[in-house]
C-alpha positions in Angstrom: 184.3 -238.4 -151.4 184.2 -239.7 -155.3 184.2 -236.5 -158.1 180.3 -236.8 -158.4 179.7 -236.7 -154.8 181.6 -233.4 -154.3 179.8 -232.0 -157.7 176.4 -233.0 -155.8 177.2 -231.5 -152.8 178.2 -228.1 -154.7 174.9 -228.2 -156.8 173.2 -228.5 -153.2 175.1 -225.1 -152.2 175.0 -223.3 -155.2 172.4 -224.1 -157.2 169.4 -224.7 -154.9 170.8 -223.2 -151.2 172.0 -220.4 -152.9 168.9 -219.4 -154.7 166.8 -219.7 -151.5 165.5 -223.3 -151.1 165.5 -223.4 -147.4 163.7 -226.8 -146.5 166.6 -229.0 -144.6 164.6 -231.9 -145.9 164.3 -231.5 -149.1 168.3 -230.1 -149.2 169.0 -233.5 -147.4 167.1 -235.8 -150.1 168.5 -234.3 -152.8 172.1 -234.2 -151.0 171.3 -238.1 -150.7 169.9 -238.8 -154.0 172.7 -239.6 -157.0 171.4 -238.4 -159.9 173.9 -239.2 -162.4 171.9 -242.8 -161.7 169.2 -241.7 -163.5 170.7 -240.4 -167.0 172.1 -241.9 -169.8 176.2 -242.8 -169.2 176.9 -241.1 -172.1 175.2 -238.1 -169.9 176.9 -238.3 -166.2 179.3 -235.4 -166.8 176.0 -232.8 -167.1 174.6 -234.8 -163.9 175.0 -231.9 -161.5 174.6 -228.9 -164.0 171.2 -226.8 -163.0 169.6 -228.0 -166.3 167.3 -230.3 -167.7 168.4 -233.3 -169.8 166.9 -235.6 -172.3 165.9 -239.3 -170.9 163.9 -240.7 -174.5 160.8 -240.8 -175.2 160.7 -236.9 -175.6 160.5 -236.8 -171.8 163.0 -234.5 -169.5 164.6 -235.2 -166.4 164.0 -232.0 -164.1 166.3 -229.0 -163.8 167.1 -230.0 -160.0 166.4 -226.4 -158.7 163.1 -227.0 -159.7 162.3 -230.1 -157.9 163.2 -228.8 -154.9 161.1 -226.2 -155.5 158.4 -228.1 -156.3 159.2 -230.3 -153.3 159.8 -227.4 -150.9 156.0 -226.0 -152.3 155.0 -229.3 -150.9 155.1 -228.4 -147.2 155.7 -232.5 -146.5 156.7 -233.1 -142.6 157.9 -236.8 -143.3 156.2 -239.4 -143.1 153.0 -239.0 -145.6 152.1 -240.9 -148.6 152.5 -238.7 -152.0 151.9 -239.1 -155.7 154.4 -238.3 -157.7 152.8 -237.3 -161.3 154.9 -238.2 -164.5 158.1 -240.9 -163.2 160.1 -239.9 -166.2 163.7 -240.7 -164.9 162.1 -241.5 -161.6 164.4 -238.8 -159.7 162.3 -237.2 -158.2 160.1 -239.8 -156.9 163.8 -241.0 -155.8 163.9 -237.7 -153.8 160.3 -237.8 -152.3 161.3 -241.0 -151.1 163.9 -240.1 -148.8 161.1 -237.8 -147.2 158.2 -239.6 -147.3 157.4 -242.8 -146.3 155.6 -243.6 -149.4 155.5 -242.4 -153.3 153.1 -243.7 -155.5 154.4 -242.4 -159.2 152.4 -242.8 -162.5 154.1 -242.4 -166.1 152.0 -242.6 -169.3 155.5 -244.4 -170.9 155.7 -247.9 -170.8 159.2 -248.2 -171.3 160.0 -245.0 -169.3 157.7 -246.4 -166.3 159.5 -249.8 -166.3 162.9 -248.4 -167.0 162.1 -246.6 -163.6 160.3 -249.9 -161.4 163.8 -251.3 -162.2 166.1 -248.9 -161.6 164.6 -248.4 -157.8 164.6 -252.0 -157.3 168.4 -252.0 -157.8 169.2 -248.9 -155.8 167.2 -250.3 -153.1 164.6 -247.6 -152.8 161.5 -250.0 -151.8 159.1 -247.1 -150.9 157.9 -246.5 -154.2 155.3 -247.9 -156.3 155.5 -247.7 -160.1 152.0 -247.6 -162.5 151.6 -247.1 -166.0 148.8 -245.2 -166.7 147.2 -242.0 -166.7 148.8 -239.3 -164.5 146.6 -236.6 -164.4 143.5 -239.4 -163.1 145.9 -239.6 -160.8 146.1 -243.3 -158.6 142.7 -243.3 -156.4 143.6 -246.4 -154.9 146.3 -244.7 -152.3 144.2 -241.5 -151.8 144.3 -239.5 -150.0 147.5 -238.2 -150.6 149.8 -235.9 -148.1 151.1 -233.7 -151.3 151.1 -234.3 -154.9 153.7 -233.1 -157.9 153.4 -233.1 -161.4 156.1 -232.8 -163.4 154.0 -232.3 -166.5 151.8 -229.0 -167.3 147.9 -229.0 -168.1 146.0 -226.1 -169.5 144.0 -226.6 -166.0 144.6 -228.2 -162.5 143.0 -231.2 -163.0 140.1 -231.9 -160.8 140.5 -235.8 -160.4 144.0 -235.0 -158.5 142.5 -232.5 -156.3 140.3 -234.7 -155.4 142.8 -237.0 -154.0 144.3 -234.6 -151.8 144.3 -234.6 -148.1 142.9 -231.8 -146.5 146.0 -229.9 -145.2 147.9 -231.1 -148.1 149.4 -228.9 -151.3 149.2 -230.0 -154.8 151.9 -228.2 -156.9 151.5 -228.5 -160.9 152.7 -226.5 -164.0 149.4 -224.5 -165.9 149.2 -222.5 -168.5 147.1 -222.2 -172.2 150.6 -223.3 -174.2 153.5 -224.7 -173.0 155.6 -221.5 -173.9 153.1 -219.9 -170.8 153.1 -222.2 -167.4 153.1 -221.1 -164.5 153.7 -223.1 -161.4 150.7 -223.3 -159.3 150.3 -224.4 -155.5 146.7 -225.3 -154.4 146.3 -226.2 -150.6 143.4 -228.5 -149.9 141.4 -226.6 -146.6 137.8 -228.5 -146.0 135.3 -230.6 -148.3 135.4 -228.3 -151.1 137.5 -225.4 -150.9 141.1 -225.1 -151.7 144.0 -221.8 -151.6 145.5 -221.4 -154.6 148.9 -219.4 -155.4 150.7 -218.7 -158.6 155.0 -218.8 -158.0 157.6 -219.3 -160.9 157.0 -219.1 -164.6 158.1 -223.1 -166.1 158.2 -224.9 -169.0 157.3 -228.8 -169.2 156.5 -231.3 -171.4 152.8 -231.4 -172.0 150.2 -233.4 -169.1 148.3 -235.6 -171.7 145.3 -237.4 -170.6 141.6 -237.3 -169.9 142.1 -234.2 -167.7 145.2 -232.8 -169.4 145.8 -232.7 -173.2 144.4 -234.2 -176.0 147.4 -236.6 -177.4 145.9 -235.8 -181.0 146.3 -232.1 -179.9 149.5 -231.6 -179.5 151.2 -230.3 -182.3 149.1 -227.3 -181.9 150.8 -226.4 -178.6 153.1 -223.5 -179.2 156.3 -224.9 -178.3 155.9 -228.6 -177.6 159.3 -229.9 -179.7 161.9 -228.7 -176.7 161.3 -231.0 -173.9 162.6 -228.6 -171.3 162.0 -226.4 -167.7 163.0 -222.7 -167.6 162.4 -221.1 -163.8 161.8 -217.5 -163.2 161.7 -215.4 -160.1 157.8 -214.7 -159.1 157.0 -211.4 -159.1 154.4 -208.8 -159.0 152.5 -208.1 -162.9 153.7 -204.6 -164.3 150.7 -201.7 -163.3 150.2 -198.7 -165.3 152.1 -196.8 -162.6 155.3 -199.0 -163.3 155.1 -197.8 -166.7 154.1 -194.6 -166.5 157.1 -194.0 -164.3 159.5 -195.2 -167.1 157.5 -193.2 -169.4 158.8 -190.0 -167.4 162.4 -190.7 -166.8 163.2 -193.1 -170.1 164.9 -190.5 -172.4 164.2 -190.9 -176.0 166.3 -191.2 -179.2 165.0 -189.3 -182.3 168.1 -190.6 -184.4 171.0 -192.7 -183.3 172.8 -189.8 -185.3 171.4 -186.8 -183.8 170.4 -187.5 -180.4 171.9 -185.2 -177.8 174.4 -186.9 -175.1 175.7 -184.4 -173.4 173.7 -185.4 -170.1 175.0 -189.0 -170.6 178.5 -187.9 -171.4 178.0 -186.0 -168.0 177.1 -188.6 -166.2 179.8 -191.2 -167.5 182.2 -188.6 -165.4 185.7 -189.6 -164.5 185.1 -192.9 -165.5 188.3 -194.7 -166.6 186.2 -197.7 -168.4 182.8 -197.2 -170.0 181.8 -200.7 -171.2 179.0 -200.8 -173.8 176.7 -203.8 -174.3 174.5 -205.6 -176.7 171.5 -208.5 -176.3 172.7 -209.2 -179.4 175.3 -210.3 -181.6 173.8 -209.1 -184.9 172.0 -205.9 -184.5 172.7 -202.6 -186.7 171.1 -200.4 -183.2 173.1 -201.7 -181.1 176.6 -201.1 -183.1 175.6 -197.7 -184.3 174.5 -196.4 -180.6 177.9 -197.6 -179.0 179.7 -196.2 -181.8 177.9 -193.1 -181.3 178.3 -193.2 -177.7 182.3 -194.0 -178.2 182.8 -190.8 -180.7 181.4 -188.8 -178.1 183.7 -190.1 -175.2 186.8 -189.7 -178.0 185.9 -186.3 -178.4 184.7 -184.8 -175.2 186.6 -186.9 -172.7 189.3 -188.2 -173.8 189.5 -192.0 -174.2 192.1 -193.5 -176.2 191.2 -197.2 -176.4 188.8 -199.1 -177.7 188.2 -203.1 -176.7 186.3 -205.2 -178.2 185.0 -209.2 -177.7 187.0 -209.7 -180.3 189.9 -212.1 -181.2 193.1 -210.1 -180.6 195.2 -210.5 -184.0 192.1 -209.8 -186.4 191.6 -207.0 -183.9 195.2 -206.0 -184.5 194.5 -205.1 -188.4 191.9 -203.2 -187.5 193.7 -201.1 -185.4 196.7 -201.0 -187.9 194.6 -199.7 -190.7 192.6 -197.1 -187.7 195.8 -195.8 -186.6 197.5 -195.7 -189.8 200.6 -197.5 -188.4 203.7 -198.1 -190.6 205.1 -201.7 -190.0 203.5 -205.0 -192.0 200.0 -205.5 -190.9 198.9 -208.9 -189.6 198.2 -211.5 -193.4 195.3 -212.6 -192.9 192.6 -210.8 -194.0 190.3 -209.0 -190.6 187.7 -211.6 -189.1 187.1 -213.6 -192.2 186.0 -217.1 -190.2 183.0 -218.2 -188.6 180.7 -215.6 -186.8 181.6 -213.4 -189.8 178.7 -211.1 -189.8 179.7 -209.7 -185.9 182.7 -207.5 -187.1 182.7 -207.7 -190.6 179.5 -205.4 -191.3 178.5 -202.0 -192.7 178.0 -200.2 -189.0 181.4 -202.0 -187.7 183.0 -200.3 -190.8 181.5 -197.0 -190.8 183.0 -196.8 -187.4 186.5 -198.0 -188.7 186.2 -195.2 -191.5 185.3 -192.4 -188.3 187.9 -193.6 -186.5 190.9 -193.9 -188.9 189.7 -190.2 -190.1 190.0 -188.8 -186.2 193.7 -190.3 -186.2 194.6 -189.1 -189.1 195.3 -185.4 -187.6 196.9 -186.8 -184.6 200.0 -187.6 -183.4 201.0 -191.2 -182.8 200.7 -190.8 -179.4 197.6 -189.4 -179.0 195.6 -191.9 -181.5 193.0 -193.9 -180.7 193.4 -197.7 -180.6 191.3 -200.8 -181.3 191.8 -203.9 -179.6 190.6 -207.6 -179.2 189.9 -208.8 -176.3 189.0 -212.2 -176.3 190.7 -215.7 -175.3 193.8 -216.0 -177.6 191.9 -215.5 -180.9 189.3 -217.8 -180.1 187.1 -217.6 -182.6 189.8 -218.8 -185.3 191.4 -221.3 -182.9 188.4 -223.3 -182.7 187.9 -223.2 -186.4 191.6 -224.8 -186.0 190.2 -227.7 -183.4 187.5 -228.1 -186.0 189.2 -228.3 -189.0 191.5 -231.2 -187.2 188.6 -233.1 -185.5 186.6 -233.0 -189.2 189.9 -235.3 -190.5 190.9 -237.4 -187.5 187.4 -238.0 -185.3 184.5 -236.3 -187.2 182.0 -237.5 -184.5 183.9 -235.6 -181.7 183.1 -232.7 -184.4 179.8 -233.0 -183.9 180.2 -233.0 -180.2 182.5 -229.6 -180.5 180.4 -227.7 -182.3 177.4 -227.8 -180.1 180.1 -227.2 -177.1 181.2 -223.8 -179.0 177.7 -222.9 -179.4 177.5 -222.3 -175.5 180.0 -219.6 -174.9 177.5 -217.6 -173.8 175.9 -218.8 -170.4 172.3 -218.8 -171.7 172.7 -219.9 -175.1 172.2 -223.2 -175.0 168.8 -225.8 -175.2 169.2 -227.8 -172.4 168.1 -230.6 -174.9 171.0 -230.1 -177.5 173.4 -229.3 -174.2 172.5 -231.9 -172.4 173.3 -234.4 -175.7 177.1 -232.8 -175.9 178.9 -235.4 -174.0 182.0 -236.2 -174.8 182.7 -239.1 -176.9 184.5 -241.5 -175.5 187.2 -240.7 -178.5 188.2 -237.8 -177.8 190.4 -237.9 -174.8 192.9 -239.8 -177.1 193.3 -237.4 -179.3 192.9 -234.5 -176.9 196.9 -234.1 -177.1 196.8 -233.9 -181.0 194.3 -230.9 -180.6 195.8 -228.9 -178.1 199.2 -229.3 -179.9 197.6 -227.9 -183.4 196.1 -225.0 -180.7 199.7 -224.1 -179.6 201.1 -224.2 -183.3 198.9 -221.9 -184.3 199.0 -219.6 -181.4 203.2 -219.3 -181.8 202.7 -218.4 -184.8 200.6 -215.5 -183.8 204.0 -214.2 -182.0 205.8 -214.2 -185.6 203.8 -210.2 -186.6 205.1 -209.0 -182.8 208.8 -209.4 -183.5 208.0 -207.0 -186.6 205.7 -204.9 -184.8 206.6 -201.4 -183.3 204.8 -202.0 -180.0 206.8 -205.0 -180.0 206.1 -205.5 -175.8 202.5 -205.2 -175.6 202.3 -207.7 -178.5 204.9 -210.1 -177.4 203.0 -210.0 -173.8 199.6 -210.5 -175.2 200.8 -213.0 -177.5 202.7 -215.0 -175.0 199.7 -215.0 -172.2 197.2 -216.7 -175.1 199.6 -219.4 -175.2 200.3 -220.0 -171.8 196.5 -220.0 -171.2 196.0 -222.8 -174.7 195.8 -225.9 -173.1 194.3 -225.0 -169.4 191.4 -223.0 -171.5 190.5 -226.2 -174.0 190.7 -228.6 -171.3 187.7 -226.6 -169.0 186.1 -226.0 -172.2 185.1 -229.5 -172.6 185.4 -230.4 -168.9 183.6 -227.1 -167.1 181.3 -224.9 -167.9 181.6 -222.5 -165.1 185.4 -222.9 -164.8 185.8 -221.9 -168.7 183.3 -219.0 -168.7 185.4 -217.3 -165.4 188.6 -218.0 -167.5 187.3 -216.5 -170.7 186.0 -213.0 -168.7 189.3 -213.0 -166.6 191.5 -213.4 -169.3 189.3 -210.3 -171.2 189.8 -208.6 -168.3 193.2 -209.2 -167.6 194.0 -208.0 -171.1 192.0 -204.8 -170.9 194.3 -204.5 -167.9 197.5 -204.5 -169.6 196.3 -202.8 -172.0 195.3 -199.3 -169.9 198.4 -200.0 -167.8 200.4 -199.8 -171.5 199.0 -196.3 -172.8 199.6 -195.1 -169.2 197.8 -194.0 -165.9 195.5 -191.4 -167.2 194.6 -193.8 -169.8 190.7 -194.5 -170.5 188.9 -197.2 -172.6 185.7 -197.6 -174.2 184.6 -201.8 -174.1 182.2 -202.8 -176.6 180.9 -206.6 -175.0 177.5 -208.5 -174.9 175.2 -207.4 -172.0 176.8 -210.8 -170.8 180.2 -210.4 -170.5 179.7 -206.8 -169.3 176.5 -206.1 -167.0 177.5 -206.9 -163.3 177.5 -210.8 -163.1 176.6 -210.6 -159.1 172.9 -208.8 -160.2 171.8 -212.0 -162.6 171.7 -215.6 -161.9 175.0 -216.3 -163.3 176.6 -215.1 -159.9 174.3 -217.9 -158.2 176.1 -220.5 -160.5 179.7 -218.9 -159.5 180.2 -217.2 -162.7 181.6 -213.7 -162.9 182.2 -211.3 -165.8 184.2 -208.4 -167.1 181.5 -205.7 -165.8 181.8 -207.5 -162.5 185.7 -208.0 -162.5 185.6 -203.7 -163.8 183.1 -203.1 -160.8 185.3 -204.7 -158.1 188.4 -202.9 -159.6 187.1 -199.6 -161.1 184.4 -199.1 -158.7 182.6 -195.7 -159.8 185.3 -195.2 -162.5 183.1 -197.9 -164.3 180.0 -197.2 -166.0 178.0 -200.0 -167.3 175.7 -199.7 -170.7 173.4 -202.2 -171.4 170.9 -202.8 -174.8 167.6 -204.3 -175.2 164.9 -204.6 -177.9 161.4 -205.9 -177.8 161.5 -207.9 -181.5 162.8 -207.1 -185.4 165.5 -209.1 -187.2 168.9 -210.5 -186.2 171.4 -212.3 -187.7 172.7 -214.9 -186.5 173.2 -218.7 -187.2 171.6 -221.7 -185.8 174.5 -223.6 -185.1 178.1 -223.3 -184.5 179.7 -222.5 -187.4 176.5 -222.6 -189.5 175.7 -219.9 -192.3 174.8 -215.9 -190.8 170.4 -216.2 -191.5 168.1 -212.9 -190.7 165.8 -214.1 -188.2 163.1 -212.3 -186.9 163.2 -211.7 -183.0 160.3 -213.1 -181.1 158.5 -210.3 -179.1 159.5 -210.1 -175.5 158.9 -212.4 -172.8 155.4 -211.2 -170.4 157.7 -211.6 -167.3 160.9 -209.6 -168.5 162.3 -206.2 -168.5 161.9 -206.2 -172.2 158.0 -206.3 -171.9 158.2 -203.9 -169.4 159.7 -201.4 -172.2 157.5 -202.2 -174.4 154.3 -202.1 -172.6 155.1 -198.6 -172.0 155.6 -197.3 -175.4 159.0 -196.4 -175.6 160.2 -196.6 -178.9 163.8 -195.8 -178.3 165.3 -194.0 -175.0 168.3 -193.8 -172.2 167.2 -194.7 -168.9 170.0 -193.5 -166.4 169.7 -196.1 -163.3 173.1 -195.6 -160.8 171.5 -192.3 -159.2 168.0 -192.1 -160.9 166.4 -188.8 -160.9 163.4 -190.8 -159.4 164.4 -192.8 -156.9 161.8 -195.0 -157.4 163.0 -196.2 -160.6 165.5 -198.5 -158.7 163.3 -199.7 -156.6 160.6 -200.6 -158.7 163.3 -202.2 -161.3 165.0 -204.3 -158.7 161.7 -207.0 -158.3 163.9 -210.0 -160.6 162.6 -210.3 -164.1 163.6 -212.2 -167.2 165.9 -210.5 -169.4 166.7 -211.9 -173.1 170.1 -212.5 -174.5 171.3 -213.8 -178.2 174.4 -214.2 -179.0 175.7 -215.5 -182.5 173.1 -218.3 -182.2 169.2 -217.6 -181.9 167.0 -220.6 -181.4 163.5 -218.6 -181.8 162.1 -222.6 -181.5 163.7 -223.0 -177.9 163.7 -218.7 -176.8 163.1 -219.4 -173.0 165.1 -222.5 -172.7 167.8 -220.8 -174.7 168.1 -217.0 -174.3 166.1 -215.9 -171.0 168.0 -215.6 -167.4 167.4 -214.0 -164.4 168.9 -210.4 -163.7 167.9 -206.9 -162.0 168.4 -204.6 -164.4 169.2 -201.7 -161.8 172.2 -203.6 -160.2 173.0 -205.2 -163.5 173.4 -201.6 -165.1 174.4 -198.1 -164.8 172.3 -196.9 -168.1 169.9 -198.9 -170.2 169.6 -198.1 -173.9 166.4 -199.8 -175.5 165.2 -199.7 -179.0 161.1 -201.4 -179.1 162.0 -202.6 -182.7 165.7 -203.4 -184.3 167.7 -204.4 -187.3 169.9 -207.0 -188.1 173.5 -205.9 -189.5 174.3 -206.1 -192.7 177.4 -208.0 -193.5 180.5 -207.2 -195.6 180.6 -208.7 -199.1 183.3 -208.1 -202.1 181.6 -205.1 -203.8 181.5 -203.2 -200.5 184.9 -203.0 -200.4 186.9 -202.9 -203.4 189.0 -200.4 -204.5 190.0 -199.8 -201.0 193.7 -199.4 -199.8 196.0 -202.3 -199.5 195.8 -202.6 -195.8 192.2 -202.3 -195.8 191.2 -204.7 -193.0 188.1 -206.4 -194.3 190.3 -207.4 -197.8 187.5 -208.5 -200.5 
């Protein structure tokens, strides 16, 4: 079995069995079907990814999970003739034709529709019939049809192809008023004139133009036409009044981030040896005031010691130099001074620094509370390291790079712009330059242990980020899954060592994305095989963790647009219809706790647990691309412990020079 064969055969398990496609005939066609055939070379390594990718013309090839969908909507038996509704690639017509006996498939591209008639001819697929033309006319020639699919949404089903069904038969086809609101919609042909109809998951595809589709001269006024793209949701049930009225009751609310009463929280946190606080995003002033707030109370009234951050571990290491007032040489650089700037280096992040180096100051050494980094091997300036080198020796495997780093977090990504990162094919020969610049400037990290008092922890930590150099940057470029379940284990691993060093009654406080730190299992990263520190704290902790996560409905972020792109205050779209967000929202709550592990109404769980879209922007926010690029699938209730929500945010404000001058020497932030 070649590479791409045992890559098919895993998307078959994970990405379509493993989220419920049942239909041993459609799982068979698609087990069958290569699709690396039908992409660009330049493309093949993204061939088995759960995404969509860009084919020319503006056109998509489909996220496979959702042509087997579409295909399992289809009901087919084998045998039937179908009409396949926008060839694009021509994969899916590729798949239908391993379960019917014939596909007749219509794209309104020339070049993409002969691209396709010859493309079949040399894979020997003979079933299929290629026109140019019109798709949603559909091909009345061939009617009637056994099932038709459109890969292309209308703002209604159009008539002409319903009219080519056979009775018995289902037509499945993306509608909705803009292309940012399709929903997938099954209609079952049953007699002369009357047809079942049934909405399932929330889409997005390139626009159905034609006489019973969309004006081509209308459009650029369809909200969200640039990104050629598909994002699938979970159906589920619209959000009543009772739904909300229940979080209503049970949401408690936040006055003032600085005077809101958690002693009930505190309470419920317990014995817990990690409390992990989250964030949906990278660059909001809420967010890092509440955890901050929610960390001083667990420092005073129970007792943690540590504080972890997803942070790079020797700019952490000022930090916690300056916080604990420690007396050897601090670290020379000056505290998070690279590229995302703006998530550590800003007023509330400060403030806290200030709190906390005032609460050590009348303690003894011992009993001080530390601040640590947790991320892999100081990653943020490493890659400004890989960068720097690849600008000088290879500047367009730069290019490539930088939209690689701008998908460390699993949902941040257009498919469009992902699907364009291949490698270039000059970069494996200077893939040995690069990783030897990584591990030069990761030994050198070692050089502040040996003058460091806690010369083990550091000389441990130090020594596991360069073990981990050149196995991380080779499954950064090579894996997606493999280096997101590096990154968390590696976070984990060093939150590990680090409770195991301040001893067994030791207790942190982790300060994460809602990514890294919500239960992986509850969202559709566990589908993909991807697990995180919340899940990794679950599976070790078990009850002794207690898992916070954040939302907001819209406001201001900051955030870039592209790797290593200047910090921009964007304003946050409001929430999706079909996610948790909305649900928030919809019932008023301007800023609360909602306690989900053991609910004073039970019923909160299980009305929560239906699967809903939940946001996430990291230190990239596409507002252009928002459900392509920062919506996933999760239930909140398994995903959390305790929900903090705030209807409308902030975005931080940054450090700059007069903020901090005239501060001590060690100061972390410098000027």
């Amino acid at each position: 079995m070649t590479s791409l064969e045992a890559r098919r055969t895993r998307m078959v398990e994970r990405d379509l069995r493993g989220r419920g496609i049942r239909d041993t005939r459609v799982l068979e066609a698609m087990s069958r079907v290569p699709r690396e055939a039908f992409i660009a070379p330049e493309l093949r390594e993204f061939a088995y990814e759960d995404a969509p990718l860009p084919i020319g013309e503006g056109q998509t090839i489909s996220q496979p999970y959702i042509v087997a969908r579409m295909l399992e909507a289809m009901g087919l038996e084998g045998g039937e003739s179908v009409l396949d509704v926008g060839t694009g690639s021509g994969y899916a017509a590729a798949v239908l034709s391993r379960i019917a006996s014939r596909v007749y498939t219509i794209e309104r591209h020339e070049a993409l529709a002969d691209a396709a008639r010859e493309l079949f001819a040399r894979l020997g697929y003979d079933n299929i019939e290629v026109r140019h033309g019109d798709g949603s006319l559909g091909w009345p020639e061939h009617a009637p049809y056994g099932g038709i699919a459109v890969a292309a949404g209308g703002p209604e089903i159009p008539r002409p192809l319903l009219e080519q069904l056979a009775d018995g038969a289902a037509l499945v086809v993306p509608v909705g008023e803009t292309l940012r609101s399709q929903r997938l919609v099954r209609v079952v042909r049953r007699g002369e004139d009357r047809f079942e109809t049934g909405t399932m998951e929330s889409v997005r595809f390139v626009p159905l133009v034609g006489q019973a589709g969309w004006a081509e001269g209308g459009l650029e006024e369809l909200e969200g036409t640039a990104p050629a793209s598909v994002v699938a949701a979970p159906a589920h049930p619209g959000a009543g009044e009772p739904v909300l009225r229940l979080l209503r009751e049970t949401t408690v609310p936040i006055e003032e981030i600085s005077e809101v009463e958690l002693g009930s929280l505190v309470e419920r946190v317990g014995d817990a040896r990690v409390v992990l606080l989250g964030e949906a995003t990278h660059g909001t002033s809420e967010f890092y005031r509440m955890r901050a707030r929610i960390t001083r109370e667990l420092v005073e009234r129970k007792g943690f010691r540590l504080v972890a951050v997803e942070a790079d571990w020797p700019d952490a290491a000022k930090i916690d130099h300056y916080a604990r007032l420690r007396e050897t040489p601090p670290p020379e650089w000056t505290a998070f001074s690279r590229f995302p700037t703006w998530m550590w280096r800003n007023h509330d992040v400060r403030d806290f620094v200030e709190w906390l180096r005032g609460w050590n100051e009348s303690r003894n050494a011992e009993d001080r509370v530390s601040f640590h980094g947790l991320d892999l091997y100081s990653l943020f300036r490493s890659i400004e390291a890989v960068l720097e080198y690849l600008d000088r020796v290879d500047p367009d495997s730069a290019r490539v790079a930088r939209i690689r780093y701008g998908c460390l977090t699993p949902w941040e990504r257009d498919p469009a712009v992902y699907g364009r990162a291949a490698l270039t094919g000059s970069y494996r020969t200077c893939e040995s330059e690069v990783v030897e610049i990584l591990r030069e400037l990761l030994e050198r990290r070692i050089d502040y242990a040996r003058r460091d008092g806690e010369l083990f922890l550091d000389a441990v930590q130090n020594a596991r980020l360069v073990a981990n150099a050149e196995r991380y940057y080779r499954v950064m470029y090579y894996g997606s899954v493999e280096s997101w379940n590096l990154r968390d284990r590696h976070m984990f691993d060093t939150l590990s060592t680090l409770l195991a060093f301040r001893g067994a009654e030791s207790k942190a406080v982790v300060w994460e994305h809602n990514s890294h730190i919500g239960d992986a299992s509850a969202t559709e990263m566990g589908v993909r095989g991807e697990f995180n520190v919340g899940q990794l704290c679950r599976e070790r902790f078990g009850d002794q963790a207690y898992l916070v996560g954040f939302g907001t409905d819209s406001g201001t972020v900051a955030a870039a647009s592209e790797w290593d792109g200047p910090m921009e205050v964007k304003d946050v779209r409001p929430a999706h219809p079909e996610s948790y967000e909305r649900l928030f929202h919809d019932a008023c709550i301007e800023a609360g706790l909602l306690h989900l592990r053991e609910p004073v109404r039970p019923e909160v769980r299980s009305e929560l647990a239906v699967p809903r879209l939940e946001r996430a922007i990291g230190v990239l926010y596409r507002p252009e691309t928002e459900v392509a690029s920062h919506y996933f699938q999760a239930v909140l209730p398994r995903q959390f412990d305790e929900y903090v929500w705030f209807d409308r945010t902030s975005a931080v404000r940054p450090l700059s020079g007069p903020d901090i001058r005239g501060m001590p020497e060690t100061y972390p932030f410098g000027v």
